[in-house]
N, C-alpha and C positions, 0 to 999 in steps of 0.2 A: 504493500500500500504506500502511497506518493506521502509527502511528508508533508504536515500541513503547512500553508503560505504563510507567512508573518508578515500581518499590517499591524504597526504601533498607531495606536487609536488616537495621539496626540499631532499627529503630521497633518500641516497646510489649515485646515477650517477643523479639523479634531472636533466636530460634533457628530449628530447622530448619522447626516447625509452617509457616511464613510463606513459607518455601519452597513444603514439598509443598502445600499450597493452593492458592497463587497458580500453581505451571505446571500444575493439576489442573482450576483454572479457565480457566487459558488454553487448555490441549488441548480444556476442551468448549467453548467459546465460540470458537476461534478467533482469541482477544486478543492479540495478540503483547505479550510483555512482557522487560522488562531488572530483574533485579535486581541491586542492587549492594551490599559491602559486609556478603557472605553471612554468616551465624553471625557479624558481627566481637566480640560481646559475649563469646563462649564462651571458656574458656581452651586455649592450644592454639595461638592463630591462627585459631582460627574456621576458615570456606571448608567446601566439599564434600565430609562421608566417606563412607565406600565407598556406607551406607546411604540417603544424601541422591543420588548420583550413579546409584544404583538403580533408585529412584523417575524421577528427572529423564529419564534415556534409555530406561525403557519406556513414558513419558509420553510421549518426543518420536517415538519409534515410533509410537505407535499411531496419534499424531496427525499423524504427516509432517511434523513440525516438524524448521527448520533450527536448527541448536542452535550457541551461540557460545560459548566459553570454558568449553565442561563437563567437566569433569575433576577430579581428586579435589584438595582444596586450594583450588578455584577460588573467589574471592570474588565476582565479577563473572559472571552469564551471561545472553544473548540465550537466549529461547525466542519462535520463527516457529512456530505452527501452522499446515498446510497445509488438512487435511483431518479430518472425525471419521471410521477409519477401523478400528475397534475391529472388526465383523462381520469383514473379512479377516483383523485377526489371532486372534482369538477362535474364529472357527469353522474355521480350515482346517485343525486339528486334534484334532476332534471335540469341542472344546470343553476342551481339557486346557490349561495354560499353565504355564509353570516358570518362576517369577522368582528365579535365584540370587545367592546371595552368597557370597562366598570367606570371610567374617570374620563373629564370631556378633552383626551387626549386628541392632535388635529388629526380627523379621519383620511386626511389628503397627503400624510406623512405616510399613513400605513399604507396605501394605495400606492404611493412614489415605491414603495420597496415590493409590491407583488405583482403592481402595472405589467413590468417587462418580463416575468415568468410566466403570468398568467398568458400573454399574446406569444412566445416564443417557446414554451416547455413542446407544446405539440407538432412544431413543423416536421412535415416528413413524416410523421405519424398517422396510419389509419384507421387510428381507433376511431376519431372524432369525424363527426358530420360536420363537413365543410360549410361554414357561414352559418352555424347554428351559437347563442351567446351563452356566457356564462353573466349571471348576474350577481353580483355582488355588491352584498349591504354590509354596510360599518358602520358600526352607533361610535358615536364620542363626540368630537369637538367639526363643528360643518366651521364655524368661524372662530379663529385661535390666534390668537396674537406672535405672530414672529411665524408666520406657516400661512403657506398657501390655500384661500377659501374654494368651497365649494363653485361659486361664480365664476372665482379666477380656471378652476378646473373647465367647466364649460364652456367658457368663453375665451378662452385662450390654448390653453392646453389641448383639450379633443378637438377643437378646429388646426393648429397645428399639428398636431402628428396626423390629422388626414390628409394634408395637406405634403405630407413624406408618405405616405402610403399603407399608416397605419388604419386599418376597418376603421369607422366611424363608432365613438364611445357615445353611450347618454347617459343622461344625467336626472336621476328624479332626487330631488329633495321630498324628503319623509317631512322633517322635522330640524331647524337647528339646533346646534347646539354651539355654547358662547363660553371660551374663559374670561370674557367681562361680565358685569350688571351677576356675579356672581355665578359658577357656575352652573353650567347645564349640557344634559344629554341631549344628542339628537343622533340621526342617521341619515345617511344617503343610500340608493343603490346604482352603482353605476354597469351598464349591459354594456359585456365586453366581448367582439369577436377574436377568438385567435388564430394568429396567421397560420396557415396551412403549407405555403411558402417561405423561403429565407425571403428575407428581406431586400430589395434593390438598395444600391446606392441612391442618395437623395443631396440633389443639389440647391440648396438656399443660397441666394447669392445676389437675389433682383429684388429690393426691397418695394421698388415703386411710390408712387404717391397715397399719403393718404385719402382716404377716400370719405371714411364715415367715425363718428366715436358715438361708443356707447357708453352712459356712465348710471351704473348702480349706486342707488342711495340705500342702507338698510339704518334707519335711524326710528327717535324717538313718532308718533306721529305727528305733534308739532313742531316738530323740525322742520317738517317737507317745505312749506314754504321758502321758509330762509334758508336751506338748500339749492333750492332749484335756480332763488333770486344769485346768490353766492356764483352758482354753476355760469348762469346768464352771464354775466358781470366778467364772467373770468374768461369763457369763449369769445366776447365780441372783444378784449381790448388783444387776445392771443391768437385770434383767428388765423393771421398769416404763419403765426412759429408754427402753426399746428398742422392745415390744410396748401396754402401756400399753392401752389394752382389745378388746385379741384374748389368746387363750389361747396362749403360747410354743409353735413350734414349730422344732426345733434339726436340722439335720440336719450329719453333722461327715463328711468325705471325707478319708480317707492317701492320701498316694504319696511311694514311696523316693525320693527327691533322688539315690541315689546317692553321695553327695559330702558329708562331713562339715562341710563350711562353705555348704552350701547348704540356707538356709530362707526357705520362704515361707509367706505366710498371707492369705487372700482371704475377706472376708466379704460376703456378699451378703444384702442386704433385700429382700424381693418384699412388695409391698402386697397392698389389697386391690381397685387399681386397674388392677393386673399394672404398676406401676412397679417397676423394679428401682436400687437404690441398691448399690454397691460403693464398697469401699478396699481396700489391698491394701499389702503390702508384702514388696519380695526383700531380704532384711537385707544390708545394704552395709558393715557394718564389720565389725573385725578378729575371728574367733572363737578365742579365748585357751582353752588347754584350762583342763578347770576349769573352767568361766567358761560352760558351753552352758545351765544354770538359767537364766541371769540373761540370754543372749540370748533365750531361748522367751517369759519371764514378758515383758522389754521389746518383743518381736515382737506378742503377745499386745496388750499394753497400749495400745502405740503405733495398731495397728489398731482393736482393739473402741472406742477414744475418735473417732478418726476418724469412724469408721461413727454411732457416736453424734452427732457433731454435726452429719452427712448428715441422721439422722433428725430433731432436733430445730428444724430450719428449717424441715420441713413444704416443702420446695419439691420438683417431681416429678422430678429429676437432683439427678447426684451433680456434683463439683467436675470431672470429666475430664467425662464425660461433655454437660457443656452445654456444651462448646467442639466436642464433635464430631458434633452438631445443627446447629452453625451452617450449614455446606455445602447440608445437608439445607432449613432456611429460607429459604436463599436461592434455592433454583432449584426451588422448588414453586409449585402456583399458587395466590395469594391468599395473605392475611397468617395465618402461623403465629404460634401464642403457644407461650411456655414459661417457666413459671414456675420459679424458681431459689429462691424462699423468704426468710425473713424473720430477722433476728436482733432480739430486740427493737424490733420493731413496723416496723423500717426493711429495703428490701428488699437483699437480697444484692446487690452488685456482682460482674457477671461476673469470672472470673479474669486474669491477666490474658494468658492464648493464648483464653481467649475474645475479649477486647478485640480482640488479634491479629487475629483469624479473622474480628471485625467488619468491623476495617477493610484487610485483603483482600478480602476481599466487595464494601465500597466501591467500592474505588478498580477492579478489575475489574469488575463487574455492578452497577454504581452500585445498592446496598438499604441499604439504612437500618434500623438495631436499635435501637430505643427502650428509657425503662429500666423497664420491665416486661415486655423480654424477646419481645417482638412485633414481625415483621419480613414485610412486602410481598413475597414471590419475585418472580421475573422469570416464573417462569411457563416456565419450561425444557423447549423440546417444541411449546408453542403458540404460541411468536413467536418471529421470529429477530433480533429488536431487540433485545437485554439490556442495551444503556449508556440506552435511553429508558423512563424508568420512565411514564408517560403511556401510552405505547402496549402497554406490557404490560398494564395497566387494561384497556383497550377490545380487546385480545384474549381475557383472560380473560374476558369480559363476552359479549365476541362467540362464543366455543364454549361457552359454559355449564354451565362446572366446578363441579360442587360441592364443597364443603370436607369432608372427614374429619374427622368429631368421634372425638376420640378419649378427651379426658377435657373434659365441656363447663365453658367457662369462668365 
């Protein structure tokens, strides 16, 4: 038996990203790996919370892995995959799965870590009915502070990866759930198809013009007003940073928060290359009565600048979202680009849980990220070599994959 991989859990962004990746690549590859010294950057004592141990044990399910030191707290754990065995748990069900959580951990964190096993464990495999979905419900946290929301899932996320060639995801909200305005449970289900196919290379590279923004309020109900007045106010004196020559199109979506300290606000850009650009924010500090003007207008402010300097890079992803491509570059076949864009003539540096997620990728499925954002797959599906990058070449070569343009470089 191979000797497990050693990731130190404190390298580049040392939170949980480097986690859920790395046993996301081990369960499909089979990699046994050790990481050590889980979260120790984080305050707290760092190790495994409920939401990181979530992830970790429906990973080590699916994959038959024997699992060593996982438990909540844990800084240290062994993950053994046995087997990729996703068809028996996926389908003896009718395709339904419920991954719970007892606490309003972000349910789009545990999703980041089984998203790319659940689409990739099957390819090549005939067990499964092609284009039939797995659907899959997660109770815990739909909006979480410092974690990507359910909104941002639908409205960025599943329009870009269809956009690279992944099936079309949906999205039903059940129920939120908030770690502000005190916590709370909720669930989502999201219907996943999985690829039947390795994946094509996918080229992002043609940002194009903006074309439309959509922007989600989820606030108190007297809010809406002075929201929408806020939004107004801030489109027509930024109209050119934003649209610049396509003609503005605005579209503004309410929903009751419920909960007087609970505001959010989500803007989304669609080009005219069907790129989607998102920022978001769940307001994390104190709300002071009196004092809700001045959180709307800094909610407001804080996002519409954001989003703004998404669009003025010109690059085809936003700041989250090009760290959660990477998985996707790496186990496609043939080299994918993605452009990240330019500040003053010089090209963006990935973030750094992009950086992360590089070099997880590495150190499991030996690919390599250059810095123009262009990365070789393994070719996930057509060889079952992923630490020899040579031989993934001459299998790609040898089954005659074509590459998915998808915006040509």
């Amino acid at each position: 038996m191979a000797m497990p991989i050693h990731l130190e859990g404190t390298t580049l962004e040392g939170g949980g990203q480097l986690l859920r990746l790395a046993t996301c690549l081990s369960a499909l590859t089979s990699a046994p790996i050790t990481i050590t010294n889980i979260r120790a950057k984080r305050s707290g004592g760092g190790g495994l919370k409920a939401q990181h141990l979530t992830s970790v044990q429906w990973l080590g399910n699916a994959s038959n892995a024997r699992l060593s030191g996982v438990g909540l707290k844990s800084k240290e754990i062994t993950f053994t995959p046995q087997s990729r065995t996703v068809s028996r748990l996926e389908w003896s069900n009718e395709g339904d799965v419920h991954i719970k959580q007892s606490t309003p951990g972000s349910v789009n964190l545990v999703l980041q870590a089984v998203l790319p096993y659940m689409l990739f464990a099957n390819v090549g495999s005939a067990d499964v009915e092609v284009g039939k979905e797995i659907r899959v419900k997660i109770t815990g946290g739909t909006n979480v502070s410092n974690s990507p929301s359910c909104d941002y899932i639908e409205q960025v996320l599943a329009p870009m990866l269809s956009l690279i060639g992944i099936p079309p995801i949906k999205t039903q909200i059940h129920s939120r759930g908030w770690s502000q305005g005190g916590a709370r449970l909720g669930s989502v289900t999201y219907s996943i198809t999985p690829l039947s196919k390795p994946l094509p290379a996918f080229q992002l590279c043609d940002r194009g013009d903006v074309k439309s923004i959509r922007a989600t309020i989820i606030a108190p109900k007297d809010a809406e007003l002075r929201f929408r007045d806020e939004l107004d106010v801030m489109f027509e004196r930024r109209e050119e940073n934003i649209f610049r020559n396509t003609q503005p199109d605005v579209q503004v979506t309410f929903e009751d928060s419920m909960h007087e300290k609970r505001y959010y606000l989500l803007l989304v850009a669609t080009t005219t290359t069907g790129v989607r650009l998102g920022r978001d924010w769940l307001y994390d500090h104190a709300v002071r009565a009196g004092k809700v003007d001045t959180v709307i207008s800094n909610v407001v402010k804080k996002v519409s600048e954001d989003l703004i300097e998404e669009v003025d890079h010109a690059g085809c992803v936003d700041e989250y979202m090009r760290d959660q491509l990477v998985v996707f570059q790496a186990l496609a076949v043939g080299k994918s680009n993605v452009y990240g864009g330019k500040r003053k003539e010089v090209l963006l540096e990935p973030s750094l849980h992009a950086k992360t997620a590089h070099w997880v990728a590495k150190e499991i499925i030996d690919v390599d990220f250059d810095n123009d954002g262009g990365c070789e797959g393994v070719g996930f599906g057509a060889d079952q070599n992923y630490n020899t990058a040579e031989s993934v070449v001459e299998q790609n070569l040898a089954h005659g994959l074509e590459k998915l343009e998808v915006a040509g470089c």
